[in-house]
C-alpha positions in Angstrom: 0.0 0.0 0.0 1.0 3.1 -1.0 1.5 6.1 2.1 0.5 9.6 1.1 0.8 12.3 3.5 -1.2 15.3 2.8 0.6 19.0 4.3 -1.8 21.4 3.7 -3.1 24.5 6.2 -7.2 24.2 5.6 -8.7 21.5 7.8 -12.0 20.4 5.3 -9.2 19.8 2.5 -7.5 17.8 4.8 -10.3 15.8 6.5 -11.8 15.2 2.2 -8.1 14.3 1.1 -7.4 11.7 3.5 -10.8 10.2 2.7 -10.9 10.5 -0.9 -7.3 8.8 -1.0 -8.2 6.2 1.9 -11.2 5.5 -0.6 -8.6 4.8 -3.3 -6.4 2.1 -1.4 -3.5 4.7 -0.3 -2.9 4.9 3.1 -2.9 8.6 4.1 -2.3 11.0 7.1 -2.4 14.6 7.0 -0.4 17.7 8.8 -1.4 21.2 9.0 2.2 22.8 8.5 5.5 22.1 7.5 6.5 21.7 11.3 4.0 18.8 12.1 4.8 17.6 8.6 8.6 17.2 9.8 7.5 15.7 13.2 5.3 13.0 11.1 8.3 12.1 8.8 10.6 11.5 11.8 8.6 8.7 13.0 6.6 7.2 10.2 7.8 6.1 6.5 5.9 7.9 3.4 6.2 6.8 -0.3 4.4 10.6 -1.8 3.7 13.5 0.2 0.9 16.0 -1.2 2.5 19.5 -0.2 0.9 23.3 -0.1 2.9 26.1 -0.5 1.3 29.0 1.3 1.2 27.8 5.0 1.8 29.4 8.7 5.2 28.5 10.0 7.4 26.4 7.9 6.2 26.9 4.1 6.2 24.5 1.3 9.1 25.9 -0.2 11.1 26.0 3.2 10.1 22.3 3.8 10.8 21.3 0.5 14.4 22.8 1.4 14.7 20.7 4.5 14.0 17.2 3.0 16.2 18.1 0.1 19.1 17.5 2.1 17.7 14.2 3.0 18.2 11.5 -0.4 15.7 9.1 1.2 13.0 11.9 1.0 9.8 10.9 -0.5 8.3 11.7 -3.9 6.7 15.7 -3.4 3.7 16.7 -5.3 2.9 20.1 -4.5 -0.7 20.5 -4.8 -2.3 24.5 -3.6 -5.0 26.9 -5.0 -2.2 29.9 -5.1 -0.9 28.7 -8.1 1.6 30.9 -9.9 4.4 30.5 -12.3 6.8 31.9 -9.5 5.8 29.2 -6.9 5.7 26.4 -9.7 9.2 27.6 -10.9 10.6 27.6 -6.9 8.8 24.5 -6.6 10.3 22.6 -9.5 13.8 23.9 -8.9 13.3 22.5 -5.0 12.6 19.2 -6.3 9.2 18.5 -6.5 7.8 16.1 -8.6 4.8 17.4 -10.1 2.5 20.6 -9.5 -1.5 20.6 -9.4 -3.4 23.2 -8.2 -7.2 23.2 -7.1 -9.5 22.4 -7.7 -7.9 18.8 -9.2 -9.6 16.1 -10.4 -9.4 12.9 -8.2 -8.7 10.4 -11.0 -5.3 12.8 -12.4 -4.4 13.1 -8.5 -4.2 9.3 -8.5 -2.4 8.7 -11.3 0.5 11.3 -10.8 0.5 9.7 -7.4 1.0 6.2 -8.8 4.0 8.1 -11.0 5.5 9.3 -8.2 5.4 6.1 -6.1 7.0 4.5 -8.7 10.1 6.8 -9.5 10.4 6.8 -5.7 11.1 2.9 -5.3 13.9 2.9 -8.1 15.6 6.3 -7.0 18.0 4.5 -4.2 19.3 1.9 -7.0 18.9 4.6 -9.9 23.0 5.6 -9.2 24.0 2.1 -8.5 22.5 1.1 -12.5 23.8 4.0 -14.4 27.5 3.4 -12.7 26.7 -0.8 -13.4 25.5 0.0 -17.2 28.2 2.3 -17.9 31.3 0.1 -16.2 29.8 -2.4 -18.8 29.8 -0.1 -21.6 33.6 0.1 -20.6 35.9 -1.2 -23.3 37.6 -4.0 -20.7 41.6 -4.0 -20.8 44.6 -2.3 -21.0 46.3 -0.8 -23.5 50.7 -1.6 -23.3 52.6 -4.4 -23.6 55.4 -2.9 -21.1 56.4 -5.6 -18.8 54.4 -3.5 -15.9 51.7 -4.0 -17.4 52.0 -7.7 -18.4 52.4 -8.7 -14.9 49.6 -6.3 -13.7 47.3 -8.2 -16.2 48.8 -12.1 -15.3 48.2 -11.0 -11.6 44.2 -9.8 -12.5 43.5 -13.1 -14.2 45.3 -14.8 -11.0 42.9 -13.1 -8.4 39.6 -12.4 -9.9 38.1 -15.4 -9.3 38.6 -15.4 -5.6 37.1 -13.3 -3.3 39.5 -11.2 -1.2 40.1 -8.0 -0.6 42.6 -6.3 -3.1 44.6 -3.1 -2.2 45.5 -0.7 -5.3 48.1 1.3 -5.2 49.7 4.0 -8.0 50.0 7.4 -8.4 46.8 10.0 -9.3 45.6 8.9 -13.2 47.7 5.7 -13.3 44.5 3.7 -13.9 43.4 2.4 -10.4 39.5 2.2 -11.2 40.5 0.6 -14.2 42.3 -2.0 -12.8 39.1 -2.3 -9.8 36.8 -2.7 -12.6 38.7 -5.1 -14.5 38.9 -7.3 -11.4 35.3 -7.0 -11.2 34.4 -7.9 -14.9 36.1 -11.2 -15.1 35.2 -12.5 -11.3 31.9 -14.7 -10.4 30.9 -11.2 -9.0 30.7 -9.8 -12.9 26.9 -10.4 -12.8 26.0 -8.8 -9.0 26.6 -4.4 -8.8 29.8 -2.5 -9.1 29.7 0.7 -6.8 32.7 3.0 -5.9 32.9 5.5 -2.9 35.8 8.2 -2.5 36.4 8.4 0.6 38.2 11.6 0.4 35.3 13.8 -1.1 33.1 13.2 1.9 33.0 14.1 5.6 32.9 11.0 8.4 29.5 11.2 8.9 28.6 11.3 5.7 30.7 9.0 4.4 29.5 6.2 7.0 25.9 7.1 6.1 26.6 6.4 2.3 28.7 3.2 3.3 26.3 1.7 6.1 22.9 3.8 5.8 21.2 5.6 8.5 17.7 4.9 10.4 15.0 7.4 10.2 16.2 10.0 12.7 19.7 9.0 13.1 20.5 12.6 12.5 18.7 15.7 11.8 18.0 15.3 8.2 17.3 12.0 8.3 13.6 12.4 7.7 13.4 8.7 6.0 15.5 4.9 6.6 18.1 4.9 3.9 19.7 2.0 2.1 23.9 2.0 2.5 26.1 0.9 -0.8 26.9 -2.3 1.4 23.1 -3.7 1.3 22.6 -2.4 -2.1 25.9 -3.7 -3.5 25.3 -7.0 -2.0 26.6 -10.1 -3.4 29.0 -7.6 -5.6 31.9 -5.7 -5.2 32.5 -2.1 -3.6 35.4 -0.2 -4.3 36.4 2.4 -2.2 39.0 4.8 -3.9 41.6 7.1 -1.8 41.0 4.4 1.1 44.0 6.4 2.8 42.3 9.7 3.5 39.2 7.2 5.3 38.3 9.2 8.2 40.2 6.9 11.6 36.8 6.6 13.5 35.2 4.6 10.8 38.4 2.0 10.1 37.6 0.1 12.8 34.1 -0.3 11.9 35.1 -1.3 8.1 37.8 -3.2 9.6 34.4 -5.1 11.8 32.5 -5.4 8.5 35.8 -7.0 6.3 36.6 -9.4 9.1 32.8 -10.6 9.1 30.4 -9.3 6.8 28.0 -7.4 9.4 27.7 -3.8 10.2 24.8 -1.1 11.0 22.9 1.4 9.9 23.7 4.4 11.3 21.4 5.3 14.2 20.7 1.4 14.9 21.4 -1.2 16.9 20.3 -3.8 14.7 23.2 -5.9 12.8 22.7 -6.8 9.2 24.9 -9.0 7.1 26.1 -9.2 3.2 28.5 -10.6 0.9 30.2 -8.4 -0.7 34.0 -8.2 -2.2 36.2 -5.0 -0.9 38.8 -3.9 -3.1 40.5 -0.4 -1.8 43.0 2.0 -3.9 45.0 4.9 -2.9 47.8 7.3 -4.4 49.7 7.5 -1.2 52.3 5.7 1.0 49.9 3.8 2.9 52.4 1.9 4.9 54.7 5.4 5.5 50.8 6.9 6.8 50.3 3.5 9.3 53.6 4.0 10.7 52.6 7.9 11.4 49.6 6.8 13.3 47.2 8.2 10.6 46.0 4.6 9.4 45.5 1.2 11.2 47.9 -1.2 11.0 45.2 -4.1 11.1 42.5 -2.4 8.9 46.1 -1.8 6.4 47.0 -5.8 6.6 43.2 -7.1 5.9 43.0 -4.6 2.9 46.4 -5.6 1.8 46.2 -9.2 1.3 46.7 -8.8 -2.7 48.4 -6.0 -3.8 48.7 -4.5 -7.2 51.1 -1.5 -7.5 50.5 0.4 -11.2 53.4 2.0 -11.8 53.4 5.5 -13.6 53.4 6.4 -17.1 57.2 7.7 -17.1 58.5 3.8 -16.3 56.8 2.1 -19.2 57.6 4.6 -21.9 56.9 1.6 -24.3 53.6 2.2 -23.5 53.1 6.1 -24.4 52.9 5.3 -28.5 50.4 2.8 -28.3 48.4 5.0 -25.7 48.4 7.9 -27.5 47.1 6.0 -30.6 44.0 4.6 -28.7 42.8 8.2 -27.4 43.6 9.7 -30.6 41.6 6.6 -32.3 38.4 7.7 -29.6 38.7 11.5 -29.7 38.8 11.1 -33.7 35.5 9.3 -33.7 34.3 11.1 -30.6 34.3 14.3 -32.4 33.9 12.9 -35.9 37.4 14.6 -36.8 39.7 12.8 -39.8 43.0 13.1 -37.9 45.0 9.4 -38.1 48.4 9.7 -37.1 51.3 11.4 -35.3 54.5 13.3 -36.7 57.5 11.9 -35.7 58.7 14.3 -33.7 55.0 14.9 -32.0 55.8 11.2 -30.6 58.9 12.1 -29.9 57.5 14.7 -27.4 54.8 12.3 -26.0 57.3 9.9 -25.0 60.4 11.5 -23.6 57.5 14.1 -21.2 57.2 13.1 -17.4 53.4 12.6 -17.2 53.3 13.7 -13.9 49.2 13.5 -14.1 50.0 9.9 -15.9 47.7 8.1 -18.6 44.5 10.8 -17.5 46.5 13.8 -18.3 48.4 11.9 -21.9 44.5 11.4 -22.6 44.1 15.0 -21.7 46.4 16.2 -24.2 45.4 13.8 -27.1 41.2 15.2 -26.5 42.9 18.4 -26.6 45.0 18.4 -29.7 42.0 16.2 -31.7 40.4 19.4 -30.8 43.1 21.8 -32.3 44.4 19.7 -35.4 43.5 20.9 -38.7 45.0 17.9 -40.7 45.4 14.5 -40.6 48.6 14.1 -38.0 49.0 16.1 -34.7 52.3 17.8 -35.0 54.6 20.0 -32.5 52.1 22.5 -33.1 48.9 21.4 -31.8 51.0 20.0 -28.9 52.3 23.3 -28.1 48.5 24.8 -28.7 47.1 22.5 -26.1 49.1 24.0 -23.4 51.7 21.0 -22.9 54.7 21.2 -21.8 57.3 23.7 -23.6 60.7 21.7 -21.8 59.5 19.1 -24.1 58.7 20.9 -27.4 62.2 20.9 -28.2 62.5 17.1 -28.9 65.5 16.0 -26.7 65.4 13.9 -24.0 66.2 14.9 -20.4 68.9 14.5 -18.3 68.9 12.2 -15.4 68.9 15.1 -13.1 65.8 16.3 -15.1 63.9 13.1 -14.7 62.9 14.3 -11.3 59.4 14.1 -11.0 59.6 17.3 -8.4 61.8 19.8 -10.7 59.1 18.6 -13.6 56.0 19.5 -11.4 57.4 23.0 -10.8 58.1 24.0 -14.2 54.8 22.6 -15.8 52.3 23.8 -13.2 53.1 27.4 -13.4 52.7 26.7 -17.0 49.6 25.2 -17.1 48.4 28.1 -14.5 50.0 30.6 -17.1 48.1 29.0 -20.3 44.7 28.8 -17.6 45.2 33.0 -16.6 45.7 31.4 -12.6 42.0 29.8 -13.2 42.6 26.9 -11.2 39.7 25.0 -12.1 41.0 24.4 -15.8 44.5 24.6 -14.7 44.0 21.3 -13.1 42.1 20.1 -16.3 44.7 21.0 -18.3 47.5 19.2 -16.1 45.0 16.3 -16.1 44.9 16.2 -12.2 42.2 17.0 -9.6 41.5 20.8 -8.3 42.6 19.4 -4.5 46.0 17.6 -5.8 46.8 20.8 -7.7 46.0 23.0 -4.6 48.3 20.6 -2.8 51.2 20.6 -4.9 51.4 24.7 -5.6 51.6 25.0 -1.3 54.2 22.1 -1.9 56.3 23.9 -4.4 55.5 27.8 -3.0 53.6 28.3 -6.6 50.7 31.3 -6.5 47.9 30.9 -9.1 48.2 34.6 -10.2 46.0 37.5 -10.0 43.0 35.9 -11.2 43.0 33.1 -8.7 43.7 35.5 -6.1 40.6 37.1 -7.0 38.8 34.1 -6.4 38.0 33.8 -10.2 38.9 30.4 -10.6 35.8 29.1 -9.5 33.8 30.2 -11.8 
């Protein structure tokens, strides 16, 4: 049965709602304001709630506000008799599913209802499918023949079959999902979900909600029960990328949930239990952060029982050709461009540069010369165009002492700043790294962003 609960400030609406939708086979309660409406939703589950905009108190608009932050909130139809294209616009934008006003006609109520109901019971899986469907859209393998990535390969097909936990390590754009989702496609698992979770893009509490879900009024926002990626990934495999920067409070409990399979919901008491294959990845020295405290040393050892290490693009040169010829093969199609080949000394650029952003920023590079070629071969030119590196335009190969990964950060990220005018945002696109590793690397080296970044005009 389907519960409907109906917020709306005139009693006989309320009292002929509730009956006209109990008469339909919905189970319905009303609320008079937003307050009582919030009170409702902290101890009773609703599929659809039926909201007015102009009330005393806590508005519709304000409440829709409230339950945004919630992603278990229910389906909201906004249903009032001050209709304008204002409210409808504010209402939309807040999230609400669809907007009636009154008098409506029973029969549409029902039916938008029904709608409603429905797009609510997919909407906790809806992220877990498009992530499934498009991991196997993904073209499954790696491109090199460089003994790394030989033994990277030999060591997938020796572990996939078996079910435990993997630790992936390499540097930022290296290939780490890649490698997860590999793992993934060719174990027993390949038919059950595939669901990553960065753990560095979220705070504790949220990151445990996500992992483990939360009971209805486990926090403030928690208007509704909501599913974690554990329960919903069950039977699969969950990869949680930058594993390092997991917040210490909730090791131990992932630490609990490896060793047996259980954990709870946030807010319960209750212990639930799934099977569901771990495999972790990180850029950093995760042993160097145990032995600083920052990391524990028994959550490290259960995560580490297989470890793959992907090393970067600058020791398997080998690879760089062949790499550079499968982005420019998908860019070319991509944006429907006739461009087939490198000049020699374009190559001769590609392979001798550091990558310090690895195989994403080399993919970078090729998107962005595809973009910039006029003919059929990229050339010096549409290297130099596309911001890369000018140490390397001139074709020779460096040094020893210039093979240090350091010196070749701080010449290319002022350069990539320079080529961006200090907007970090595409400075960090450009360099094919993150906006945080970037922001970590210019306090590293002592590197400003310029006037425009000082401005703050990078994030727009």
């Amino acid at each position: 049965m389907i519960r409907v609960l109906a917020v709306d400030d005139e009693e006989p609406f309320r009292r002929l709602l509730k009956k006209e939708l109990t008469r339909k086979g919905f189970y319905a309660e009303v609320a008079p304001d937003g307050e009582n409406a919030l009170a409702l939703l902290r101890t009773e589950s609703y599929d659809v709630i039926l909201l007015d905009i102009l009330m005393p108190g806590i508005d519709g608009i304000s409440l829709m506000k409230k339950l945004k932050a919630d992603p278990a909130t229910p389906a909201i139809i906004v249903l009032t008799g001050k209709a304008t294209v204002e409210t409808a616009v504010e209402a939309m934008k807040h999230g609400a599913y669809d907007y009636l006003t009154k008098p409506y006609k029973l029969d549409e109520l029902v039916v938008i209802i029904n709608r409603a109901y429905e797009i609510g019971t997919v909407k906790i899986k809806k992220e877990q499918f498009r992530q499934e469907l498009l991991r196997k859209e993904w073209p499954v393998g790696f491109v090199g023949k460089s003994a790394g990535i030989r033994n990277i390969l030999s060591l997938i097909r020796k572990i996939a079959p078996v079910d435990s936990p993997v630790l992936i390590q390499g540097e930022s754009g290296t290939g780490k999902e890649l490698v997860a989702n590999t793992l993934w496609h060719y174990s027993r698992r390949s038919t059950s979900p595939f669901i990553a979770l960065n753990c560095a893009t979220l705070s504790e509490n949220l990151i445990e909600s996500e992992l483990f879900g939360h009971e209805k009024g486990a926090f403030t926002d928690a208007h509704q029960t909501k599913y974690g990626i554990v329960e919903v990934v069950d039977k699969g495999t969950l990869f949680l990328d930058e594993i390092g920067d997991m917040p210490w409070g909730l090791q131990a409990k992932l630490l609990r949930f490896l060793d047996s399979g259980e954990f709870r919901r946030v807010g319960s008491n209750k212990p639930f239990k799934v099977n569901v294959r771990v495999i972790a990845a990180t850029n950093k020295d995760l042993a160097e952060i145990v032995r600083n405290s920052g990391f524990r040393q028994d959550l490290y050892y259960r995560l580490n029982v297989i470890n793959i290490t992907i090393p970067p693009l600058r020791e398997r040169r080998e690879d760089i050709p062949e790499l550079s010829r499968h982005f420019l093969k998908k860019y070319s199609q991509n944006l429907s461009k006739n461009v087939s080949g490198f000049t020699q000394d374009a190559l001769e650029i590609l392979t001798n540069y550091q990558w310090p952003g690895n195989v994403r920023e080399l993919e970078n590079v090729i998107e962005r010369s595809v973009i910039l070629c006029d003919s059929e071969e990229i050339g010096r030119e549409e290297l130099s165009a596309a911001a890369f590196s000018s140490s390397t335009e001139k074709g020779y190969r460096p040094s020893a002492e210039d093979l240090s990964l350091e010196e070749m950060e701080k010449n290319h990220i002022p350069k990539a700043l320079e080529a961006a005018r200090g907007n970090l945002s595409k400075a960090s696109q450009l360099l094919g790294i993150d906006r945080k590793t970037l922001y970590l690397k210019m306090k590293k080296y002592g590197i400003e962003a310029g006037k425009k970044a000082a401005t703050g005009e990078e994030d727009f």
